[in-house]
N, C-alpha and C positions, 0 to 999 in steps of 0.2 A: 791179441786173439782171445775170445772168451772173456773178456771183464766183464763185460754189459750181461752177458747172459742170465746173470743170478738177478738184475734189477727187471730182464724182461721177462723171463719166468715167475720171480713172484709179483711181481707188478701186476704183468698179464693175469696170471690164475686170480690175485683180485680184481681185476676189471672185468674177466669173463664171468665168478660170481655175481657182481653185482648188476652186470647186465642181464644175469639169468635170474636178476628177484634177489638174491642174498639181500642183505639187509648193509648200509654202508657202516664199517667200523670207523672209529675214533682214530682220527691221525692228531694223534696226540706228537709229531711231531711238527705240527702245522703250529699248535700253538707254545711250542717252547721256543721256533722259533722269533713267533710274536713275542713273545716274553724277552727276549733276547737282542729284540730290536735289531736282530741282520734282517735283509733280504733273502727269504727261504732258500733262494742256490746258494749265497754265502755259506748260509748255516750248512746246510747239505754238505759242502764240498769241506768245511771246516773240520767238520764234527767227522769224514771220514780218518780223520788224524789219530783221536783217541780211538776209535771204534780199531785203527791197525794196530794201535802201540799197546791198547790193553783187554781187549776182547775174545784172546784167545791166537792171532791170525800171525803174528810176531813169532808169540812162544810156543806156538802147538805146529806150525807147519815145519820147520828143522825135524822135529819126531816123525809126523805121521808120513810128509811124501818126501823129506830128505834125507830121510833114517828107515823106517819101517818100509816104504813102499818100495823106493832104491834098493835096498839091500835084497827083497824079497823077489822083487822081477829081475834077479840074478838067476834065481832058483824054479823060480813059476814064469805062467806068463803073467803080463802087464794085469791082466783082469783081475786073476786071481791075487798078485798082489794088491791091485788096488782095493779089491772086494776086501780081505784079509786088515788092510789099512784103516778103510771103513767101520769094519766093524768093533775093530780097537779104538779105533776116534768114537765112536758111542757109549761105547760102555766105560772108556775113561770120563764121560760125562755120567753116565748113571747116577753117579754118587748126588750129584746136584735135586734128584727127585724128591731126596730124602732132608733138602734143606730149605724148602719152604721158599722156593724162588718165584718169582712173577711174571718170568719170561715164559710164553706161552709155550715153547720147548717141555718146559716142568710141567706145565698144570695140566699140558695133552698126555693120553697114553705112550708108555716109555715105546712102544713099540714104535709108534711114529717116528724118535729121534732116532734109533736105530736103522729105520728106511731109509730115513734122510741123508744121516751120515754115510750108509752107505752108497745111496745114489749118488750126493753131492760128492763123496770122496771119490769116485770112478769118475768125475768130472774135471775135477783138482787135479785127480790122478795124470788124465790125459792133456790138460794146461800144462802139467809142468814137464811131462815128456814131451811136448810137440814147442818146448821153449830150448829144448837139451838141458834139463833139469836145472830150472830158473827156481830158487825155493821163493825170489821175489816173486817173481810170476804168482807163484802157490798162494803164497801170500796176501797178494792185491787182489787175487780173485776171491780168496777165504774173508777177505776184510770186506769184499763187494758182497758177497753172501748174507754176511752178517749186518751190513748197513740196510742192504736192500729188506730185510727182515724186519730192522727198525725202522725204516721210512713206510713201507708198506705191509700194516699190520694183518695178511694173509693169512696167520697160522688164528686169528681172532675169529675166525669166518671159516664154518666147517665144511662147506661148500669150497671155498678155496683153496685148502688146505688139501681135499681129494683132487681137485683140479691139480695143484701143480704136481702130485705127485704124477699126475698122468704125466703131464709135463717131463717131470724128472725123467718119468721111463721113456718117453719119448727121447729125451735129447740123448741118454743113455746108450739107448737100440741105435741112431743115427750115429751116435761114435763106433761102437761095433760094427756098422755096415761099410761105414767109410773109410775105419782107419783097422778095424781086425781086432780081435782079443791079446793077438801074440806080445802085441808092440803098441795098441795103442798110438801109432804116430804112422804117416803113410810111406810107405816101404819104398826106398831107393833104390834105384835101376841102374 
């Protein structure tokens, strides 16, 4: 449930820029794959290996939705912890602004990663509740996030970048409508 949705969301927001005139960015992972001499799915499915084990999605989801969010949707509901989650998973990235990184994350307005985190984190949030708090789950979708970012360079393209946040709110409001604030997961009868 929910893996794909981070490769259709930013995928899509860059396909509906550049169908709307955006200009196409450099998939510079087209040619590492060349370089690499696999078959682009090879590479794809390879390279999601490292992107889990050292990209964050391993060592940061135990904290944010197996520790911070768990513990806090004891006390709140699911929203608010996950909102709460979110915005601690941002600002423990902050410090990266100030380190001269290349990931388009850094060199866009810090406010952007803070949206993000929180959007994507109320997404995470609701994976790993609607799994009975799988932090793998959490995980493979945090690592799909993060791959899909790297294969499809979206955040390059500021046109796409506004798209998928529409996006984000979108799938966001569709989990609220469907599954509630309280619980994030749909309610048993």
């Amino acid at each position: 449930m929910g893996l794909l949705i981070f490769p259709v969301l930013i995928g899509g927001a860059l396909g509906l820029a550049i169908l709307f005139g955006s200009p196409v960015p450099d998939f510079t992972v087209v040619a590492e794959a060349a370089a690499s001499g696999a078959p682009l799915p090879v590479f794809l499915l390879i390279a999601l290996v490292p992107i889990f084990l050292t990209s964050g999605p391993l060592q940061e989801e135990f904290g944010w939705r197996g520790y911070v969010f768990e513990h806090l949707r004891t006390k709140y509901s699911a929203l608010t912890a996950a909102i709460i989650a979110g915005l601690l998973w941002g600002s423990w990235h902050a410090p990266l602004f100030f380190a001269n990184r290349p990931e388009p994350y850094y060199t866009n307005p810090a406010w952007g990663l803070m949206l993000t985190t929180l959007l994507t984190g109320i997404i995470l949030a609701w994976i790993y509740a609607n799994t009975r708090g799988s932090i793998f789950a959490a995980m493979l979708a945090h690592a799909m996030f993060n791959w899909s970012n790297w294969v499809f360079p979206a955040l390059d393209v500021d046109a796409a970048g506004l798209i998928l946040f529409g996006l984000y709110f979108l799938v966001v409001a569709y989990i609220l409508w469907q599954y509630g604030a309280k619980t994030l997961t749909k309610i048993q009868k």
